[in-house]
N, C-alpha and C positions, 0 to 999 in steps of 0.2 A: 399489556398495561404500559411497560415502558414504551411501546409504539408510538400509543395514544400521548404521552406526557410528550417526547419528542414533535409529535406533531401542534401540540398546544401550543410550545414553545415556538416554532416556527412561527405559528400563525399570528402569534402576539409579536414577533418582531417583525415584520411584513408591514403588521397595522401600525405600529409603531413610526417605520420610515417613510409611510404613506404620509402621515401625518407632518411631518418634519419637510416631506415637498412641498407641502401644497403651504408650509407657513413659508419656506423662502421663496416662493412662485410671489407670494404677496407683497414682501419685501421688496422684492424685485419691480412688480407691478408700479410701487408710490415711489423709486428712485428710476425711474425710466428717463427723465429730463436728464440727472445728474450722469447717469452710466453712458447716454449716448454724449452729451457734451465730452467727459473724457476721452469715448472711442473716437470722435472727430480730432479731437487734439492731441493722440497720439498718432496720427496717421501725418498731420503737419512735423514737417525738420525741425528740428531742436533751435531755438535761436542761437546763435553764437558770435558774441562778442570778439574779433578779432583784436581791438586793441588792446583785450587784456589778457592776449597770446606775447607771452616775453621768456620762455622757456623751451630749449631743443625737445626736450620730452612731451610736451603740448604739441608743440609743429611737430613732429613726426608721428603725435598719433595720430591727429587730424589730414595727415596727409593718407596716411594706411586705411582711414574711414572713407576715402572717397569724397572729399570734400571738393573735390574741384571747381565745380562752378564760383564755389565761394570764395577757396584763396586765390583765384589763380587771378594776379595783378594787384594784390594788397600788397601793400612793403609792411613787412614785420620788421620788429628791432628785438635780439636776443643777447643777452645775458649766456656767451657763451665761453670757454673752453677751448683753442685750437692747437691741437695737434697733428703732426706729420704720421701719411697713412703709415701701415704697417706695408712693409714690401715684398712682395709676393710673387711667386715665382708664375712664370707665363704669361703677364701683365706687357700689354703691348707699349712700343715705343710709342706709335701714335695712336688719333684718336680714330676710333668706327667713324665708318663712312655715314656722312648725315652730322656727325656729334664733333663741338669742335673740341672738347677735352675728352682727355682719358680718366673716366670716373671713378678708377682704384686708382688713382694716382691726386687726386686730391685732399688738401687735409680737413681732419675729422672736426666735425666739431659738437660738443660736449654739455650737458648741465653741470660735471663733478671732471678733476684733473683725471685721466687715464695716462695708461703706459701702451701704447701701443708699438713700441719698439723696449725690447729690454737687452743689457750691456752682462757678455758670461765669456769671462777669461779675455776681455780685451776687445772681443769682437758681438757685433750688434746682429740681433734676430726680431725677427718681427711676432709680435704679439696678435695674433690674428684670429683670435677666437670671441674678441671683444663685442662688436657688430650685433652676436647674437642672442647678447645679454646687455647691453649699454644703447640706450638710445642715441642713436647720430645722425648727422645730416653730414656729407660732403660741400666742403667751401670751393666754391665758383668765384673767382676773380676777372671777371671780361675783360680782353684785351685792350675795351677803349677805359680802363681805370690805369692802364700804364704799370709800370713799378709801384707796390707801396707795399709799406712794412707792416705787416700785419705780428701785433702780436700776440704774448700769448694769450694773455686773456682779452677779450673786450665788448660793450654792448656793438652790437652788427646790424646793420639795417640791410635787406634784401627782400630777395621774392623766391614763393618756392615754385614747379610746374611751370617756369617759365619756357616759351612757345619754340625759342630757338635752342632749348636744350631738348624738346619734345622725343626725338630719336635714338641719344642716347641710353643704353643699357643704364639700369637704376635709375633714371630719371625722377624719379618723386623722391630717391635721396636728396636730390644737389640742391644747395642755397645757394644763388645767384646773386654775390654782390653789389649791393650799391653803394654803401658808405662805410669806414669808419667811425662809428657814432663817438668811441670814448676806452681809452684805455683803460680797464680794471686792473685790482692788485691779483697777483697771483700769486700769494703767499700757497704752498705745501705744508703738507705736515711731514716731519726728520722722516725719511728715510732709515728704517732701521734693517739695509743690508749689513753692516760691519758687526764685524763679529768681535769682540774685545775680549772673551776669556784666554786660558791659557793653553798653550799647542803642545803635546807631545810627537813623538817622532818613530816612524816603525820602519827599515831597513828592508828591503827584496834583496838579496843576494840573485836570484834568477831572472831579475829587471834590471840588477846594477846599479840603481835607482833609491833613494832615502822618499818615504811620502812624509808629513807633516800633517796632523789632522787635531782637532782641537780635543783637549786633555781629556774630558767629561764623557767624552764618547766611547759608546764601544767597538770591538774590532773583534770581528771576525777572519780567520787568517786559515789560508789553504795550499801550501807551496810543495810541490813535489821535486822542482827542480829541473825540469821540464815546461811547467807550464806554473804561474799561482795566481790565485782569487783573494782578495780582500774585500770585506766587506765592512764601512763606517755607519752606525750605527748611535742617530743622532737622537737626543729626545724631542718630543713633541714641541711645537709643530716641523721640525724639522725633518726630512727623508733622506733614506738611507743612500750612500754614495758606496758606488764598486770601483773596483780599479782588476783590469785584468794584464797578466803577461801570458803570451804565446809565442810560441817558437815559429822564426819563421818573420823575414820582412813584410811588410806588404807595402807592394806601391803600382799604380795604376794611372792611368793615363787616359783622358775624352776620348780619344779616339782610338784608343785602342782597347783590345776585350771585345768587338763589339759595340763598348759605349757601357755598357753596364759595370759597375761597380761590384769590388769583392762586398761581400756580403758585413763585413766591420764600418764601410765607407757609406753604406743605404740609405738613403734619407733623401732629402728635400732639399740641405743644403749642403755645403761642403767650405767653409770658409775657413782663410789663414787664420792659427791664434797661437797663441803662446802658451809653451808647458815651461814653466824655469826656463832654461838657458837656451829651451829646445823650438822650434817651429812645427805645429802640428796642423791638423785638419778640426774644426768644431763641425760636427755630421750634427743634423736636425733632423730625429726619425722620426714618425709616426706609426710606422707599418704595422707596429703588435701593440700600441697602448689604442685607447679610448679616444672617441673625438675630440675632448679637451687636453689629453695628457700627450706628451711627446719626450721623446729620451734624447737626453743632447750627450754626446761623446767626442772627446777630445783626442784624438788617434793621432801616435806616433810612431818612429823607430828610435830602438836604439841598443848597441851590442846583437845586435842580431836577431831582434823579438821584437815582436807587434807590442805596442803598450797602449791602453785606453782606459782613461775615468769615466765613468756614467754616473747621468740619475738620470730618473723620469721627474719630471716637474709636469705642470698644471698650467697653461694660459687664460688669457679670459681676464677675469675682474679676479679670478682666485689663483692671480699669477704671485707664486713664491718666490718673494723678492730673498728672504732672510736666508733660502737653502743655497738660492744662486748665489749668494754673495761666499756663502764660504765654498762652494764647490771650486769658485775662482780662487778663492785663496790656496785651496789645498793645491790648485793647480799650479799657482805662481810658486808655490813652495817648495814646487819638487826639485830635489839634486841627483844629478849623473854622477856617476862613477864613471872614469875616464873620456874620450874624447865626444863632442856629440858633432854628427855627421850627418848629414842626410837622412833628418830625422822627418821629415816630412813627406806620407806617403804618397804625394800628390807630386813633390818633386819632379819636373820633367825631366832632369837628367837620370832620373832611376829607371825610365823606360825607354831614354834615347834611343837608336838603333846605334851598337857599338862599330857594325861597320859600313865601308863607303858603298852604294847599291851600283846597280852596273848603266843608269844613264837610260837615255843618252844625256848630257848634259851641256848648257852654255862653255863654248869654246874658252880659251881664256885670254884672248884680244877681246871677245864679247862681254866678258865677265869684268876686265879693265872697263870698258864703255861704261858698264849700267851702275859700274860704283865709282864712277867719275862724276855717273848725271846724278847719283841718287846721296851721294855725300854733302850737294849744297854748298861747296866751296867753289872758290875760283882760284884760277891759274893753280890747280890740284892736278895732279902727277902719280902715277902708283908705284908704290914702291916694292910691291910684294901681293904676291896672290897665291892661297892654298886651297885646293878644293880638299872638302876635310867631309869623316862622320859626322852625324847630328849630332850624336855626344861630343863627338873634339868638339864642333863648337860651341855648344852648350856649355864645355869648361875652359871656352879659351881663355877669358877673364875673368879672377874672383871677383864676385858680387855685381858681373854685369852678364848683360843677354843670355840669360840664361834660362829664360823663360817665354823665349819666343814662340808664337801660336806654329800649330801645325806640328807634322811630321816627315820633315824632310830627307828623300833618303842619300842628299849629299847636299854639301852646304862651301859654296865659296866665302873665302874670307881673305877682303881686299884690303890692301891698308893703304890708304890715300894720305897725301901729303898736300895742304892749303892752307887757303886763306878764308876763314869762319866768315860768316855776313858782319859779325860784331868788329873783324877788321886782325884778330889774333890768328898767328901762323901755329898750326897744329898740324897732328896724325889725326886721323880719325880708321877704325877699323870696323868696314861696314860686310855685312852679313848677307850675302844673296842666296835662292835658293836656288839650286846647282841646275835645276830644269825647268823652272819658270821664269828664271831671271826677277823674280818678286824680291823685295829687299825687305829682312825677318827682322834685323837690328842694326845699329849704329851705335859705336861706343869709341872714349877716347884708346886707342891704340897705346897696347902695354908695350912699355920699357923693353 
């Protein structure tokens, strides 16, 4: 019996959906004019009105749709945004063959203001994750427009797929200038990197070192005395900042190691910045965060111990201006305890070679000649010549040549006496390197 009721059931809904086809078959049948007229008229391109394309994020999508037949020789005029690219490492000096510009190398341009460079402890990093989230087009300036001042804001008239940038890598980014139409304001809104509450102060005995961090925060603190970990611990939206001491300098050098860096120095970047009184390294890592996130660390020496601040921050459009700004401060804030030295592990005189290698090297009547031609003076005379270490000369002078390229493993040092082009009688103490006769520095010759 329940078979039988199962089966009933079926069979009433069968007849049921029969019924229900053949009423839209009919439907169907009396709009047959209307359904094909739409199928014809979606198979036609969408009309589109190019002049009332006035926005980067219109032109770039329409460039991403494969519009080409249709923009390619319209002059658009946009309401744009320009800023300077982010700078990026392995970005060639010149342009591909074919292309007459270098396409990461021009600037961005915009619907809304971006940061595509941001400023942490002094020294500038590039914001480079924007691109993948911000619609942009690269600005083309042609060389037959000469000099002009482009600012920041302005409406811009151009062409996009134009034919002689056709070969260039990204090419359906680049807007090809043609005019200035009209300077816009470019009012911002405040910038709220400064930090105005109130700083308290925690001591390393094991770093030598005072940090400075703002009062509200917490602190996590770990010091054996050998080594110590501090961790600042910001409220929301703020992230947490470290600071480590280890025992143990470190300092490295391009060409030496191999080329590869100790493992505190890893990153992308390595540029000069400032810790308090001290000169340090700002590294830009990536290697263990996410594709938006990157950890920036400020590495120094000092007393004897590696020292470095971290945080990981965020790029992109969800670049943390407010964390950055006080990581910088905590940084400007920090005090040494006695002398600071060669605090920067980058330093070239911390991997000099301390002694003189065995040659063969430039004679020293030879050595007279090449810093007679290469001092630029006239009726110049030598007064003194020392073929010395890389390090002696690295510290013949405070605060000069001390930072000449290379690793020379003996270094003449000539001291010429003349007459400057400017027409003033000087010393000048110029830098050879002991086997190429290549000249490394020129500086005024110490007292």
């Amino acid at each position: 019996m329940q078979r039988s009721d199962r089966l009933a059931r079926s069979l009433f809904v069968y007849s049921l959906l029969s019924v229900l086809v053949l009423v839209l078959a009919a439907c169907g049948d009396e709009g047959d004019d209307a359904d094909l007229s739409g199928s014809e008229a979606s198979d036609e391109p969408e009309t589109i009105n190019l002049n009332d394309v006035n926005t980067i994020e219109q032109l770039a999508s329409l460039v991403v749709s494969n519009q080409d037949d249709v923009l390619r020789g319209h002059a658009f005029e946009v309401d744009a945004w320009i800023s300077p690219p982010p700078t990026t490492t392995g970005v060639p000096s010149t342009p591909p063959q074919g292309c007459p510009v270098v396409p990461e190398k021009q600037d961005w341009l915009s619907d809304t203001p971006i940061d595509t460079q941001f400023e942490i402890a002094g020294t500038t990093l590039p914001n480079e994750r924007l691109a993948e989230d911000v619609p942009v087009l690269r600005l083309v300036v042609p060389y037959r427009l000469g000099f002009i001042e482009i600012p920041e804001r302005a409406t811009l008239r151009g062409y996009v797929l134009d034919e002689e940038h056709a070969d260039c890598p990204s090419a359906n980014s680049l807007f090809v200038l043609e005019e200035v139409v009209e300077e816009l304001p470019a009012d911002r809104e405040d910038n709220q990197d400064e930090f105005n509450g109130e700083w308290a102060s925690i001591q390393s005995e094991t770093g030598a070192i005072t940090i400075d961090y703002p009062a509200e925060w917490e602190v996590e603190e770990q010091d054996t005395g050998v080594s110590a970990r501090y961790r600042f611990l910001g409220p929301e939206p703020f992230r947490t900042i470290r600071l480590e001491v280890n025992e143990g300098e470190t300092y490295w050098h391009p060409d030496a190691d191999g080329g590869n860096p100790p493992d505190v120095l890893g990153g992308d970047w390595r540029k000069l910045a400032e810790v308090g009184d001290a000169t340090a390294r700002l590294v830009d890592d990536r290697r263990r965060t996410s594709s938006n996130e990157r950890e920036v660390r400020l590495v120094f020496n000092h007393q004897g111990m590696t020292i470095f601040l971290a945080m990981v921050t965020r790029d992109g459009i969800e670049l943390d201006t407010e964390s950055l700004g006080v990581f910088s401060e905590i940084a400007s804030r920090i005090q040494f305890d006695g002398d600071v030295t060669m605090s920067d592990p980058m330093d070239p005189v911390l991997a000099a070679g301390e002694e003189l290698g065995e040659g063969p090297y430039l004679s020293e009547p030879d050595a007279h000649y090449v810093a007679l031609t290469a001092s630029g003076m006239t009726g110049a005379q030598v007064i003194e010549a020392r073929l010395v270490s890389e390090r002696d000369a690295r510290t013949a002078v405070d605060g000069a040549c001390h930072n000449f390229d290379g690793r020379p493993s003996g270094v003449w040092l000539v001291t010429v006496d003349g007459v400057t082009p400017s027409g003033s009688e000087t010393q000048r103490l110029v830098y050879l390197n002991a086997e190429t006769g290549d000249r490394l520095c020129q500086t005024e010759a110490p007292e």
